[in-house]
N, CA, C and O of each residue as an XYZ file, in Angstrom:
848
protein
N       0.832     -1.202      0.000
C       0.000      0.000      0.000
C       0.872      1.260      0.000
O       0.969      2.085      0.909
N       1.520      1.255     -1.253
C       2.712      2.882     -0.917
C       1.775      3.943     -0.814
O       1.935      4.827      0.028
N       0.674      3.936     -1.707
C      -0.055      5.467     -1.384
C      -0.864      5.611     -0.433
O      -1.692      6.511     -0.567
N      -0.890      4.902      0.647
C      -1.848      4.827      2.266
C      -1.370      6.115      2.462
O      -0.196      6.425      2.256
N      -2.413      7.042      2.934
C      -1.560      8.359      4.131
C      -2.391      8.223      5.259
O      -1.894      8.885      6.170
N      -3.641      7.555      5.687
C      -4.294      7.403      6.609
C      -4.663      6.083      7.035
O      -5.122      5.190      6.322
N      -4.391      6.038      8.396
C      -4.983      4.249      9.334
C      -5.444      4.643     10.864
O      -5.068      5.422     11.740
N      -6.484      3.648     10.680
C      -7.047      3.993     11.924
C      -7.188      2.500     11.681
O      -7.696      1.789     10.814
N      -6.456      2.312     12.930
C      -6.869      0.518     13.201
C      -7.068      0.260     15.065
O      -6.201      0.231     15.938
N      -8.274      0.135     15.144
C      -8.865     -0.022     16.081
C      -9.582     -1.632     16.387
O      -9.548     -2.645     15.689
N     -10.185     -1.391     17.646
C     -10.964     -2.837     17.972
C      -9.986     -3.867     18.757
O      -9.231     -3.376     19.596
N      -9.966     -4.811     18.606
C      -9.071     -6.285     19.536
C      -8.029     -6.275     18.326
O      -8.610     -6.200     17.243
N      -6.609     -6.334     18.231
C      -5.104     -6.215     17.255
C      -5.579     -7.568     16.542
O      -6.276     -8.405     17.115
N      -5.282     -7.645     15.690
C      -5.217     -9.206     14.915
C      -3.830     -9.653     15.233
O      -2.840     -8.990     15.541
N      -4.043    -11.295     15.042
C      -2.869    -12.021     15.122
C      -1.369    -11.801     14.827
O      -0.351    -12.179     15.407
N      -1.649    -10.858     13.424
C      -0.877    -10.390     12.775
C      -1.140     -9.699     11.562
O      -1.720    -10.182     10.590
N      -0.666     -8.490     11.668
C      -1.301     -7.162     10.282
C      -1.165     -7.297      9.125
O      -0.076     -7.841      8.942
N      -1.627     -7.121      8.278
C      -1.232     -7.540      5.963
C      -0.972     -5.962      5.865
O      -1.494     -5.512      4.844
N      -0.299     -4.968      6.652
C       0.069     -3.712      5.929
C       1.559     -3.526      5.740
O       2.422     -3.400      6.608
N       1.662     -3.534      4.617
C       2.930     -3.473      4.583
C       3.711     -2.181      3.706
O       2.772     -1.486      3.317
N       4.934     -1.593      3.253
C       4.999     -0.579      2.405
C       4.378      0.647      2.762
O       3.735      1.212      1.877
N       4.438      1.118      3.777
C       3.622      2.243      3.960
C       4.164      3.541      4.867
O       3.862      4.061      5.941
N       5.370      3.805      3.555
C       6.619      4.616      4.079
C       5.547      6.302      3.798
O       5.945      7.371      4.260
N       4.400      6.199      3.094
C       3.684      7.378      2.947
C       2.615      8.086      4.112
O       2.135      9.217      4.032
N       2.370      7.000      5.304
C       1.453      7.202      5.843
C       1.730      8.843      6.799
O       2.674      9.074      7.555
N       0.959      9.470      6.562
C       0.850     10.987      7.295
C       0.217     10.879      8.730
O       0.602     11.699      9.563
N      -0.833      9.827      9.138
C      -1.726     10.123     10.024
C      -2.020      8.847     10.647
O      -2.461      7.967      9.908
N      -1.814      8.537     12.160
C      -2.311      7.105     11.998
C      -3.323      6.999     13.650
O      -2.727      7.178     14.711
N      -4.028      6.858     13.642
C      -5.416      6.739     14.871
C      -5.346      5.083     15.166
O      -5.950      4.254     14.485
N      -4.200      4.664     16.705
C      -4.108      3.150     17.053
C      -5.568      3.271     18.188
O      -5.299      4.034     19.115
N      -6.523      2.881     18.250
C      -7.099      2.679     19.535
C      -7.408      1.363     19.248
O      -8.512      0.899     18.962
N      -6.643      0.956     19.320
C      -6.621     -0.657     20.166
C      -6.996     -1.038     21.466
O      -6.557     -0.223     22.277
N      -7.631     -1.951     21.990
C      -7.832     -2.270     23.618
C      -7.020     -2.866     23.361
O      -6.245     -3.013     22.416
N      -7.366     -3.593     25.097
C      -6.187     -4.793     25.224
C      -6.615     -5.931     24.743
O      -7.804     -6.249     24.709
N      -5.694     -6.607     24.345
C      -6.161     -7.835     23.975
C      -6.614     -9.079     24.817
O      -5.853     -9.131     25.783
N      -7.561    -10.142     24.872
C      -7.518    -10.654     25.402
C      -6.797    -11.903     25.573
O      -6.957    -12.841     26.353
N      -6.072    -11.706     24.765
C      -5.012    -12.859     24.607
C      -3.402    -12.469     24.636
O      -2.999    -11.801     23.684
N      -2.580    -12.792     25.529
C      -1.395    -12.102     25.323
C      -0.773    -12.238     23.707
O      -0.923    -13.238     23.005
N       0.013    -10.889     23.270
C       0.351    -10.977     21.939
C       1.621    -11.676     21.914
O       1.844    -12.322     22.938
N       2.584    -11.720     20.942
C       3.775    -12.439     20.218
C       4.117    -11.151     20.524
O       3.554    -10.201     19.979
N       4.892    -11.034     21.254
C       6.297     -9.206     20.714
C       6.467     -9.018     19.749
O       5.996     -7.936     19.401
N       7.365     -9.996     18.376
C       7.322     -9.661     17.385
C       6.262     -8.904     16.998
O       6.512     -7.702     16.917
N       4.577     -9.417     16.598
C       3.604     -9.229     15.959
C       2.807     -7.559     16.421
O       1.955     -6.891     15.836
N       3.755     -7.280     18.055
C       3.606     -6.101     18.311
C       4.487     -5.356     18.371
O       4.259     -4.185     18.674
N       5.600     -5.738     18.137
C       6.876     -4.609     17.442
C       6.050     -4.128     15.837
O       5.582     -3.051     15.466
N       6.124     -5.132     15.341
C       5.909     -4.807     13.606
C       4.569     -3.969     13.310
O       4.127     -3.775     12.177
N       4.087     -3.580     14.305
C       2.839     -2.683     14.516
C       3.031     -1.816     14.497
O       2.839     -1.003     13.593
N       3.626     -1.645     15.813
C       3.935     -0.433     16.938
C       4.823      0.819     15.608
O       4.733      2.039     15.464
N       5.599     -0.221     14.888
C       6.653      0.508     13.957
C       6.331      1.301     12.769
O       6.951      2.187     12.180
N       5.045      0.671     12.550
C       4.468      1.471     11.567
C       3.883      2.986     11.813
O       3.275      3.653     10.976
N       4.103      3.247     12.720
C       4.072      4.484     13.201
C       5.129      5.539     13.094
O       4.917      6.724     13.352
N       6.311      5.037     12.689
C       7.723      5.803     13.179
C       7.778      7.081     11.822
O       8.393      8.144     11.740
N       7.174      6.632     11.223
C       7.138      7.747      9.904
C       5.986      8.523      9.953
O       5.885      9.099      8.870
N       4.683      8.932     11.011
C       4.201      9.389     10.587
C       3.942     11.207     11.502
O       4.668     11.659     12.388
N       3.055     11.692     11.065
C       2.917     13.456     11.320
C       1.930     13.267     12.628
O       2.091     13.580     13.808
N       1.048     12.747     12.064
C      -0.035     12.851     13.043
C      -0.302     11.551     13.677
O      -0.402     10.489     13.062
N      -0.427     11.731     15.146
C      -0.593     10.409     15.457
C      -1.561     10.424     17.126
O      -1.624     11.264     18.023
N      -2.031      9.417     16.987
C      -3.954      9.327     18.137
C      -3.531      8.226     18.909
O      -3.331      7.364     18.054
N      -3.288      7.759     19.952
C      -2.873      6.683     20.566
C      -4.216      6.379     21.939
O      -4.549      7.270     22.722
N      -4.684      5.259     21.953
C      -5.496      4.532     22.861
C      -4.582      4.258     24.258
O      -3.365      4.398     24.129
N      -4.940      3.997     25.163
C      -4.847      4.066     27.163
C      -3.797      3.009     26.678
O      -2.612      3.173     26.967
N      -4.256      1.796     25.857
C      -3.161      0.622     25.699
C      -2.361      0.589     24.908
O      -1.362     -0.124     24.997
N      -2.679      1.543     23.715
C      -1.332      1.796     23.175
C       0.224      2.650     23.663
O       1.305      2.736     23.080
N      -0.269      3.209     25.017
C       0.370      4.546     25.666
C       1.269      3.679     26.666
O       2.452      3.863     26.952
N       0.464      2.762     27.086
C       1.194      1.658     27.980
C       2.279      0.887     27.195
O       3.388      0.779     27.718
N       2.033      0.308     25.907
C       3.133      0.073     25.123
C       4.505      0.486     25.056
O       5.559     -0.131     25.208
N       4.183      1.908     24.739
C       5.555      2.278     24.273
C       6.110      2.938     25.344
O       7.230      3.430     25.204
N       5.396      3.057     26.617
C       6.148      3.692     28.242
C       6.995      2.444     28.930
O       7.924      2.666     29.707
N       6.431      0.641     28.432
C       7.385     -0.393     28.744
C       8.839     -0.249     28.900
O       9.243      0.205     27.830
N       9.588     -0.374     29.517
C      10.544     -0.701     29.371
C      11.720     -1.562     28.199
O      12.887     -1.449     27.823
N      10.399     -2.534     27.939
C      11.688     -3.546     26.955
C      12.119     -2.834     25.513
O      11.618     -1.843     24.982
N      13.019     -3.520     25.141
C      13.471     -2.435     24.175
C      13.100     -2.804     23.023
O      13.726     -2.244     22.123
N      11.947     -3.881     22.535
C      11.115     -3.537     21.140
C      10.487     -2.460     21.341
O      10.332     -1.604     20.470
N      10.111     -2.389     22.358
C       8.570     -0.857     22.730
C       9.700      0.490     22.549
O       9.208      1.549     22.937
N      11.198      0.605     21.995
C      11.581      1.809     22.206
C      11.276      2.110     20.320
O      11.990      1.951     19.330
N      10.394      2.416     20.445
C      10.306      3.176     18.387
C       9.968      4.580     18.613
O       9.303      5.139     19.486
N      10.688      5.048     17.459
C      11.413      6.576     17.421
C      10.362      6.633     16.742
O       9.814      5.794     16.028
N       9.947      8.329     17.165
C       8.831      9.056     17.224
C       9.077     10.333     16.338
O       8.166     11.065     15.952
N      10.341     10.507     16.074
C      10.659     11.464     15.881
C      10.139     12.616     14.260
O      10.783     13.632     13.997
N       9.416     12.341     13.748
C       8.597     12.871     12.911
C       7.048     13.094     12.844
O       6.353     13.557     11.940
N       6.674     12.533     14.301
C       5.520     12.886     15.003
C       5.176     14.609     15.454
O       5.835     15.189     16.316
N       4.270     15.121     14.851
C       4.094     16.766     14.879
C       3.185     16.910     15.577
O       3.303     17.570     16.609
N       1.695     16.177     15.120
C       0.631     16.394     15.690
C       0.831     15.044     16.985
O       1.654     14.240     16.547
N       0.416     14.699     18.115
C       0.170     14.382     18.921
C      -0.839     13.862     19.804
O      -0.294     14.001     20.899
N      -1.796     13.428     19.986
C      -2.986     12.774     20.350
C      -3.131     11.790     21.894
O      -2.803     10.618     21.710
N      -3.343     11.950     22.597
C      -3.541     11.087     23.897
C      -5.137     10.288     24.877
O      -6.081     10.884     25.395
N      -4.919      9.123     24.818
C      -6.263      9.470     25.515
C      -5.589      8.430     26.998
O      -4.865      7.475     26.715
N      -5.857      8.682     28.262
C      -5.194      8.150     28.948
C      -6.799      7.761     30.306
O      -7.558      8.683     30.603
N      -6.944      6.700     30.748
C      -8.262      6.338     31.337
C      -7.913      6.452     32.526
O      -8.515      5.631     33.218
N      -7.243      7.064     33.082
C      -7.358      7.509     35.132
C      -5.874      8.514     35.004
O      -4.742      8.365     34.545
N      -6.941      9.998     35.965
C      -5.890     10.842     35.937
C      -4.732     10.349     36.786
O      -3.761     11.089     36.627
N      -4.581      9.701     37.339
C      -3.209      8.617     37.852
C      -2.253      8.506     37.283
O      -1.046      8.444     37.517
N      -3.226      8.472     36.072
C      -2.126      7.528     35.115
C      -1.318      8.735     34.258
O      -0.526      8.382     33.384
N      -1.544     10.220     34.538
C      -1.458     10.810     33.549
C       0.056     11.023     33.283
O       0.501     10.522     32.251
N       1.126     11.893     34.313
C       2.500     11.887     33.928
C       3.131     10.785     34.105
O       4.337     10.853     33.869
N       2.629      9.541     34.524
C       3.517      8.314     33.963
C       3.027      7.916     32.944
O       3.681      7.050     32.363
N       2.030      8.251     32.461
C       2.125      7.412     31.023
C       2.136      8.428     29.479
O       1.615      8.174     28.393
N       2.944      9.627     29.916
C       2.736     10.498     28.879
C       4.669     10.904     29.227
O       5.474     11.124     28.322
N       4.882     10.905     30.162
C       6.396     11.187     30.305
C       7.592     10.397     29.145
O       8.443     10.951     28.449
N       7.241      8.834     29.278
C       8.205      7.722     28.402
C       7.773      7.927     27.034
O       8.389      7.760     25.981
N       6.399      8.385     27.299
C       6.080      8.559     25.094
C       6.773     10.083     24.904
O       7.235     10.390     23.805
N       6.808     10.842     25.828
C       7.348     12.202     25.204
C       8.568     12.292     24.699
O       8.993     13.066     23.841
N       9.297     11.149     25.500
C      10.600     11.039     24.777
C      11.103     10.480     23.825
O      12.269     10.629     23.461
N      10.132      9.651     23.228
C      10.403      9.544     21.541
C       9.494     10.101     20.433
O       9.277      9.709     19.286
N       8.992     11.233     21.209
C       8.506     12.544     20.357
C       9.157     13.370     20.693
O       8.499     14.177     21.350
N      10.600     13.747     20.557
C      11.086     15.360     20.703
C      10.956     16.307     19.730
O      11.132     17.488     20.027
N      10.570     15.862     18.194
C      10.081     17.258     17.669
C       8.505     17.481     17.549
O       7.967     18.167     16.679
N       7.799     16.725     18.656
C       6.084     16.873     18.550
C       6.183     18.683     18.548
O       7.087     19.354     19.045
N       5.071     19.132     17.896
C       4.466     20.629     18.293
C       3.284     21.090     18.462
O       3.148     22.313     18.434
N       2.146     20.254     18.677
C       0.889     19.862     19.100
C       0.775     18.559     20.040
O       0.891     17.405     19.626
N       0.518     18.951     21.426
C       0.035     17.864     22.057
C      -1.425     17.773     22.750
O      -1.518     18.618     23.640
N      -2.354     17.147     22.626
C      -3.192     16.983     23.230
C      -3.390     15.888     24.292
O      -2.767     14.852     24.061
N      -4.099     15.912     25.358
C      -3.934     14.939     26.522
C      -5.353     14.780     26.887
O      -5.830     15.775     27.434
N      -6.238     13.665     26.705
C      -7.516     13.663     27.374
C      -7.976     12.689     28.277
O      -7.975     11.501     27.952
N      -8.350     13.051     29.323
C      -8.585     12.126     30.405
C     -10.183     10.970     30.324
O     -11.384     11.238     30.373
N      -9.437      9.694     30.185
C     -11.397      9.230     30.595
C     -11.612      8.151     31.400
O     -11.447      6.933     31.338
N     -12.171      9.227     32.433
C     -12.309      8.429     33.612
C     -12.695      6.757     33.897
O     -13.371      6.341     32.956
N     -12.472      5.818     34.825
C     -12.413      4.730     34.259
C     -12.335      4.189     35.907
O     -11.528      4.683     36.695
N     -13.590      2.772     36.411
C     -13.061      2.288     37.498
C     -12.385      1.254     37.804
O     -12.342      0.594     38.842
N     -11.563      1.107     36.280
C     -11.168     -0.465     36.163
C      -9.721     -0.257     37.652
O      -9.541      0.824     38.213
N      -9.151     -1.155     37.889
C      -7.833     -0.756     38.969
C      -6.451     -0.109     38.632
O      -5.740     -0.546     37.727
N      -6.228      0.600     39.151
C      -5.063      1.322     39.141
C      -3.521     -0.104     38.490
O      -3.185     -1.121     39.095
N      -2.995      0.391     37.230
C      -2.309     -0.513     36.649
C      -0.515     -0.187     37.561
O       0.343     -0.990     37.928
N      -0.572      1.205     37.632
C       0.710      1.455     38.001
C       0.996      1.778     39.424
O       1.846      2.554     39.859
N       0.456      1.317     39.833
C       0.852      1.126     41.192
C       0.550      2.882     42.224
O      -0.029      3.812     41.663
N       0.978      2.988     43.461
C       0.460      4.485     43.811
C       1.446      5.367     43.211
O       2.628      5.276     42.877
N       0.264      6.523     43.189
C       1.132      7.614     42.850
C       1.795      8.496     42.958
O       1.760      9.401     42.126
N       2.779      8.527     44.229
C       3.996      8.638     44.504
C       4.957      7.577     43.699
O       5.575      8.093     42.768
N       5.161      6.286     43.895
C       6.092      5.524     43.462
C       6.486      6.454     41.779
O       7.483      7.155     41.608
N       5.226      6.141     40.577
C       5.086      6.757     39.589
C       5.319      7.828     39.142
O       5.706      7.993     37.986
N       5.121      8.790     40.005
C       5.781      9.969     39.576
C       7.073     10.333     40.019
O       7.751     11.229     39.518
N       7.362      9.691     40.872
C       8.605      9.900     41.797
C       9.795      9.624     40.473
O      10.704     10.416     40.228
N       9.525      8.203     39.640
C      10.205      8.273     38.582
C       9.972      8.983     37.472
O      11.001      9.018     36.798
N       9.091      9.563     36.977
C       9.168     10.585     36.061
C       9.881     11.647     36.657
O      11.053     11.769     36.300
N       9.445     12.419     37.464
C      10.106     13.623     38.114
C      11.136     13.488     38.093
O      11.763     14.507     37.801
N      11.697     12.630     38.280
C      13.218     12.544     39.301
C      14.418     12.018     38.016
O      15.633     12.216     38.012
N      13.338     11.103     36.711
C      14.511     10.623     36.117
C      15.133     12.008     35.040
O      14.948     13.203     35.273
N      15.753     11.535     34.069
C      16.322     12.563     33.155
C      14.830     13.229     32.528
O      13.694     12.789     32.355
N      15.553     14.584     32.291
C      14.264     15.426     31.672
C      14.162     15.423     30.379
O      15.266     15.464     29.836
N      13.330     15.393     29.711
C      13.235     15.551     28.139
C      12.708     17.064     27.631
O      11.510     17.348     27.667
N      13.611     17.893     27.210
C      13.134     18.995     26.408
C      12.228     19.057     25.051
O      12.628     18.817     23.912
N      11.229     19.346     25.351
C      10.491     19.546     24.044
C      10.275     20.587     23.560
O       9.352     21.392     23.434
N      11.658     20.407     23.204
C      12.394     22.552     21.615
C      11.221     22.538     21.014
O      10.756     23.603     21.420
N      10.364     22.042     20.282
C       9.319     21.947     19.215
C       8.261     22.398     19.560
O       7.631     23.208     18.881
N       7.848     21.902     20.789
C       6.076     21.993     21.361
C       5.725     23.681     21.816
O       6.140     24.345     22.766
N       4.705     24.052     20.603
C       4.429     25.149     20.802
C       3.453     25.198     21.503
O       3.623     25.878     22.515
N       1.874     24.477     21.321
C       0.554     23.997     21.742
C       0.295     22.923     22.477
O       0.532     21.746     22.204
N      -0.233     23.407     23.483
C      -0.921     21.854     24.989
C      -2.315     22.076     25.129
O      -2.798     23.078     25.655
N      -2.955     21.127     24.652
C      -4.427     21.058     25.412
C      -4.510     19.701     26.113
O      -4.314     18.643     25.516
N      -4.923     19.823     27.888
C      -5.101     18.953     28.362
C      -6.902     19.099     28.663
O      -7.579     20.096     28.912
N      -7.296     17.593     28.506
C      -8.930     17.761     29.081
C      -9.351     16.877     30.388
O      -9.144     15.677     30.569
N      -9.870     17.625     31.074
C     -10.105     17.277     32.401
C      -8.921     16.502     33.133
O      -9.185     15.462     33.738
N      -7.728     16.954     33.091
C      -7.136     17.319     34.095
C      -7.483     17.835     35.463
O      -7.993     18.949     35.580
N      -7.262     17.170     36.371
C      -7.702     18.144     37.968
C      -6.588     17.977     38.591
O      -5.567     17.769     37.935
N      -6.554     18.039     40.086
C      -5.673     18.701     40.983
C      -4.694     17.699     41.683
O      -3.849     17.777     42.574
N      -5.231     16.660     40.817
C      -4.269     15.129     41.586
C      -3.113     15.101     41.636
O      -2.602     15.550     40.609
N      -2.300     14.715     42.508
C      -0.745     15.193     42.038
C      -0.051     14.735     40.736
O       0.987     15.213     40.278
N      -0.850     13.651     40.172
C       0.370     13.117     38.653
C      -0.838     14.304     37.839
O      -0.406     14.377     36.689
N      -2.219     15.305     37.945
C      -1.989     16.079     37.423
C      -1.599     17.342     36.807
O      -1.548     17.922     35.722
N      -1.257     17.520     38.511
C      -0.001     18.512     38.629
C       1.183     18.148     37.749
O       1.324     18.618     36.620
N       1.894     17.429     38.220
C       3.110     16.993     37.685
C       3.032     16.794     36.475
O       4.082     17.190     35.968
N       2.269     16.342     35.632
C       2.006     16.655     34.248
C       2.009     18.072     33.602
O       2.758     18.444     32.699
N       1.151     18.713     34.154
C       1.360     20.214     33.849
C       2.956     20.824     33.689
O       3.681     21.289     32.810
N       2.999     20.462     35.316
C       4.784     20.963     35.960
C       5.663     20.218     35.060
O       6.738     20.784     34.862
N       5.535     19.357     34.599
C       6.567     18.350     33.741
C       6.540     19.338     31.769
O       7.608     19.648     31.241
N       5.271     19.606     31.127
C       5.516     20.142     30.585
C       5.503     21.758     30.308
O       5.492     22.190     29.156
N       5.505     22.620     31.459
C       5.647     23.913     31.597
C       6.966     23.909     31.730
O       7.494     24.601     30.860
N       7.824     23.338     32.572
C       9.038     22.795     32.664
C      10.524     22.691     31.715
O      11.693     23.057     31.837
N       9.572     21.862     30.583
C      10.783     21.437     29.554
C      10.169     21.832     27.961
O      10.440     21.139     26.981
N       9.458     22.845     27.909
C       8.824     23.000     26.476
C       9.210     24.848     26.834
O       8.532     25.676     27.443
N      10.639     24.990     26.125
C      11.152     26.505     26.062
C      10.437     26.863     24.802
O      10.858     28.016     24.714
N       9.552     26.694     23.616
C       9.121     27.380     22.722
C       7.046     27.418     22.906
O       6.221     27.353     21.995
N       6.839     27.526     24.203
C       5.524     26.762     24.198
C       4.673     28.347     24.386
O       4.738     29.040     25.401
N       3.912     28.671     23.173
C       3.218     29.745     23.182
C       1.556     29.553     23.382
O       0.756     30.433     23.066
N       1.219     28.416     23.889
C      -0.260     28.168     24.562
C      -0.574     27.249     24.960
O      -0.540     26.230     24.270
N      -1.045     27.247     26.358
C      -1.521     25.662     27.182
C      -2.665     25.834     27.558
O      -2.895     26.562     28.524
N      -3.684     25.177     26.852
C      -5.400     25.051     27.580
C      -5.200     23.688     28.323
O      -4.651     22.595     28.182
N      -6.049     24.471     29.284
C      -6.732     23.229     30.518
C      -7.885     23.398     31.164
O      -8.266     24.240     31.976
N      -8.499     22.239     30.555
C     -10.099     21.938     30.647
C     -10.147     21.297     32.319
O      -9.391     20.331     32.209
N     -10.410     21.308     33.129
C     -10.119     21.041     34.664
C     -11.512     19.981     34.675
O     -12.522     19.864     33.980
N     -11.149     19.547     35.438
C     -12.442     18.257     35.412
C     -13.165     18.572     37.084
O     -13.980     17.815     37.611
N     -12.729     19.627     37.597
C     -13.467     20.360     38.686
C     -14.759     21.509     38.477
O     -15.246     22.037     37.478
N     -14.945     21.572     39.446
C     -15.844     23.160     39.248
C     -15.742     24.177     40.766
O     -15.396     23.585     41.789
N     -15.903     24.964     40.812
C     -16.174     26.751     41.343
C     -14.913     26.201     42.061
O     -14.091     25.644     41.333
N     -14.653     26.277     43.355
C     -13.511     26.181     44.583
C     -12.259     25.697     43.952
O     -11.163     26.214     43.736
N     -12.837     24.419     43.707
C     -11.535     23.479     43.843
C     -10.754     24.004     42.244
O      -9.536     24.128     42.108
N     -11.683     24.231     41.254
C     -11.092     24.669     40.127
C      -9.878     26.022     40.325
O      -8.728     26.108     39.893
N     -10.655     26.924     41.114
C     -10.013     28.134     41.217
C      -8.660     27.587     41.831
O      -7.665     27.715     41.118
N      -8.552     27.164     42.709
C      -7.684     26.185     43.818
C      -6.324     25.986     42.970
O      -5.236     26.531     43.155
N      -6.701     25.047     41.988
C      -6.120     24.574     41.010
C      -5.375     25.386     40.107
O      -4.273     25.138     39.618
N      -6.301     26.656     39.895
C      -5.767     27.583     38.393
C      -4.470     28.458     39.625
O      -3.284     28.726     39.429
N      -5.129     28.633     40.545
C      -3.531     29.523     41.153
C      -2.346     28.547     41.392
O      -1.155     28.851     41.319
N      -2.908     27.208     41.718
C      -1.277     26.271     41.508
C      -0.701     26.009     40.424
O       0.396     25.466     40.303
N      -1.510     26.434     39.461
C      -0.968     25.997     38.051
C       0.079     27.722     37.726
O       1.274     27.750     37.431
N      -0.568     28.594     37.852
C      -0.512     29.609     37.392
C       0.660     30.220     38.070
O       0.933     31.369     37.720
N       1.692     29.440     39.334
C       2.233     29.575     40.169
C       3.660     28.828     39.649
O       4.810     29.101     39.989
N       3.154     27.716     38.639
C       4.186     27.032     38.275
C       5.560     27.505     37.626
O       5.433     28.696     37.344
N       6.676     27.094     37.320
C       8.064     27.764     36.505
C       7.573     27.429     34.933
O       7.030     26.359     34.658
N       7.768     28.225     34.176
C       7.767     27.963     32.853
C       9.006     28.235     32.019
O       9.595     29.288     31.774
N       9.184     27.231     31.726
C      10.582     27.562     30.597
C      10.309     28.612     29.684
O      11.181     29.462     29.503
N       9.128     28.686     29.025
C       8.874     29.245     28.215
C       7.910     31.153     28.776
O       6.741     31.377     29.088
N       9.007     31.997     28.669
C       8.242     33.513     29.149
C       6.987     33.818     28.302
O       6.137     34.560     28.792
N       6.787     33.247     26.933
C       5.757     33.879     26.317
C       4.139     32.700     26.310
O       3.048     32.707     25.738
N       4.704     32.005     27.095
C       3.732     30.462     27.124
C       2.737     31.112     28.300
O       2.950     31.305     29.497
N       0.925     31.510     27.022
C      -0.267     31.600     27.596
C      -0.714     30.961     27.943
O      -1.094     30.317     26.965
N      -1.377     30.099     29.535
C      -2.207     29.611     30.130
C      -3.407     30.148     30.233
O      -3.739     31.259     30.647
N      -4.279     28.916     29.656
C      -5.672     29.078     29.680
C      -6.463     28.764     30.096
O      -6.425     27.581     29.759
N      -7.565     28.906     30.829
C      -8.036     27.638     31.384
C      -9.665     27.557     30.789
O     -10.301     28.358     31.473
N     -10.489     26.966     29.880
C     -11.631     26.460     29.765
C     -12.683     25.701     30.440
O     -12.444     24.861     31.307
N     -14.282     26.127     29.877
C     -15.073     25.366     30.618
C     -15.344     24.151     29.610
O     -15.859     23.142     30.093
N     -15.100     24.170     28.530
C     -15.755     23.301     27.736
C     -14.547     22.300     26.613
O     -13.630     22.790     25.954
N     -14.878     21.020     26.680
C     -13.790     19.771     26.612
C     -13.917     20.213     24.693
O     -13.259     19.579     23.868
């Protein structure tokens, strides 16, 4: 398929994918669940990879968990990724599972982050342990990222530290919306801790919205 520029492959992963040749793709939307069957690594390396060439890219709660793994098939370079896409299912989960993907997007310049809430159990353990290693390990600068919209974000500490993580290391960042998943008190609460934060970036507008 050389002239593919768009995939959206969603639903339960198949055994194994028939796409092949698809050094053209511009845009690619993974929302995959999990599977209910553990996969082959291979069959989810040769996936995961088809991504490494593209602009725009939409990633599912389980695809985000993928590439934050540790092992080193899950390390695929991101690095022509512009547009950016997140959907992450417990604000818990938010700066550990957006920290390890940021770093094989260093020239992203659109990121979006959306929260959806979820009572399945906490995968990563509490959140101290979790952020303690994002915070603490090496920082990743993102020179590129001009635009942040996070949605329903609130006041939890990994969604602090998300904020603080990219106000932090994005020196060219000229606008951050945040849709707060609070209302009247606790929101306000929130906008002066945010608004309190260090920004690398002097010309980077914080915004804050009512509507996702």
């Amino acid at each position: 398929m050389p002239a593919l520029r768009t995939l959206h492959y969603s639903g339960a992963m198949a055994t194994r994918h028939i796409i092949d040749n698809v050094d053209s793709l511009e845009e690619v939307v993974l929302a995959i669940k999990k599977p209910q069957v553990k996969l082959q690594e291979p069959n989810l390396r040769e996936l995961l990879s088809l991504v490494g060439n593209v602009q725009s890219l939409m990633l599912s709660p389980w695809c985000i968990e993928q590439f934050a793994r540790p092992e080193e098939w899950s390390k695929v370079r991101l690095n022509k990724v512009r547009q950016l896409s997140c959907i992450i299912e417990r604000r818990e989960e938010g700066a550990s599972s957006i920290a390890p993907l940021l770093a094989n997007c260093q020239n992203v310049e659109e990121l979006s982050v959306s929260v959806v809430p979820s009572q399945c159990k906490r995968r990563w353990g509490s959140d101290d342990g979790a952020n303690h290693w994002v915070m603490g390990g090496k920082g990743v600068v993102l020179r590129h990222l001009r635009a942040v919209r996070m949605v329903y974000i609130d006041e939890s500490k990994s969604g602090l530290d998300l904020v603080k993580l990219l106000l932090k290391n994005t020196p060219m960042l000229e606008m951050m919306t945040i849709v707060p998943s609070m209302d009247g008190l606790e929101q306000a609460k929130f906008r002066r801790r945010v608004l309190k934060l260090r920004k690398a970036s002097r010309d980077a507008d914080i915004q804050f919205s009512a509507t996702g």
